[in-house]
C-alpha positions, 0 to 999 in steps of 0.5 A: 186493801187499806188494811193491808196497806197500814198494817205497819203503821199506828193504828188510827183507832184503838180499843184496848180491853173495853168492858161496857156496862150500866150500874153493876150490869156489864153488856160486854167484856174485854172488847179489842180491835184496831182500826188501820188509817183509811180503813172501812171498819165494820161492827157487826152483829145480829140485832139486839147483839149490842154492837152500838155500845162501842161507837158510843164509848168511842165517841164519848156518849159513855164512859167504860167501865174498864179500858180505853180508847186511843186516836191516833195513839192519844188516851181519849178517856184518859185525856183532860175534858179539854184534850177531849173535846179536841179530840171529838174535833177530829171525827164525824157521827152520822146517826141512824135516823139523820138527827137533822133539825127539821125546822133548819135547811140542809146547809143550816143544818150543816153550817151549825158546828161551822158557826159554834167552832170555827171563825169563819164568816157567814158567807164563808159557812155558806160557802163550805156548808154548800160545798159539803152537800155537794160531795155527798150528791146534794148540790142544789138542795141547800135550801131544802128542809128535812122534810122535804127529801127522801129517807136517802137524801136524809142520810146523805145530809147526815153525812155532809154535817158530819163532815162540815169540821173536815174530820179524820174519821168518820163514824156510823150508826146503822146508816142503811136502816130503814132504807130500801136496798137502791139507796143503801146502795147509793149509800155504801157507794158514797161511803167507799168514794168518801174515803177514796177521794178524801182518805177518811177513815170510816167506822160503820155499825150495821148488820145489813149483809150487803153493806159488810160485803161491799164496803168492809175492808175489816171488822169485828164480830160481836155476839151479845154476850158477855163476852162477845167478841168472836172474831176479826177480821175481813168478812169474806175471809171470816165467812169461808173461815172461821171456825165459830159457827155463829160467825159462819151463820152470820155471814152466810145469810140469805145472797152474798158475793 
């Protein structure tokens, strides 16, 4: 697995002792984990167990109370504004509900980071903008506006702005929710080809089982407590594993592999 493959290199992304929190009350506590160059890297947790507050600290929507977040061995909170917002260069976020502008078209949606940090022409963008859709199945649909294509196809616009600046990483929040179990699939399968084909290393919030199986090559466990860190770790190992019977719980919902 690409986790095995680079366990002997830098990590891509790590956290170091990340505590979250608002005003004087702290969500979690001395979080940890490391996440390999190429790796499909899962947070999970039940619903309500606060597994999106690290991916927004990891993308600067919130600054941690305590500890820091690294790309590439580079301090992201520790960096300048200026340092910072390069770093933001260099990852995608794909929201869970898309946050496509629905008075624009797919390839408008796609062509605005193009249009506010890069030189290109507009021929150019448009060029790349369809280029973008195209790798996430959507040639032809340029012209089409958020309202008119599936929950699905939203998703997979996401995911083509998220990729419009050619970033290293990729990260998701919930991409399967509020999508019946074919195109989730659909989904994890462009996900895992994303990552084959261009090398990207992907970040992925969920708690839909059926995704962690099939695309996870690591993860980390959070519980929704204070201290809420359970387990790291491949799923399956943790599932037949591990010795914290919330994680064996979790992992042994309902149908798996």
């Amino acid at each position: 697995m690409a986790a095995a493959a680079q366990s002997h290199e830098r990590a891509h992304i790590e956290v170091h002792d990340l505590t979250m929190g608002y005003g004087g009350y702290v969500v979690q506590r001395d979080l940890n984990f490391r996440v390999d160059r190429g790796e499909i890297f899962v947070i999970m947790g039940d619903r309500g167990s606060g597994k999106s507050s690290p991916l927004r600290h990891m993308i600067g929507l919130r600054r941690p109370q305590q500890g820091d977040v690294l790309y590439s061995g580079a301090s992201f909170w520790s960096a300048t504004d200026e340092q910072r917002e390069r770093l933001k260069r260099s990852f995608g976020v794909a929201y869970q509900g898309g946050a496509l502008w629905s008075s624009m078209t797919l390839a408008e949606n796609v062509s605005l980071p193009l249009e506010q940090y890069t030189e290109l022409s507009e021929p150019e963008i448009r060029e790349v903008a369809a280029f973008k859709l195209a790798l996430v199945g959507l040639a032809g649909f340029e012209d089409f506006y958020p309202s008119e294509i599936s929950g699905g196809m939203l998703k997979r616009a996401g995911v083509a702005r998220a990729m419009a600046l050619d970033p290293e990483v990729l990260l998701f929040d919930e991409p399967s929710a509020g999508l019946d179990p074919i195109s989730s699939r659909r989904l994890d399968d462009l996900l895992l080809e994303l990552r084959s084909s261009l090398g990207i290393t992907i970040v992925v919030v969920t708690h839909e089982l059926a995704s962690i199986f099939a695309i996870a090559d690591s993860a980390v466990f959070l519980s929704g407590e204070v201290h809420a860190q359970l387990a790291v770790g491949n799923p399956q190992e943790l599932r037949d594993t591990s010795h914290d019977p919330r994680v064996r719980n979790f992992l042994n919902r309902g149908e798996h592999p």
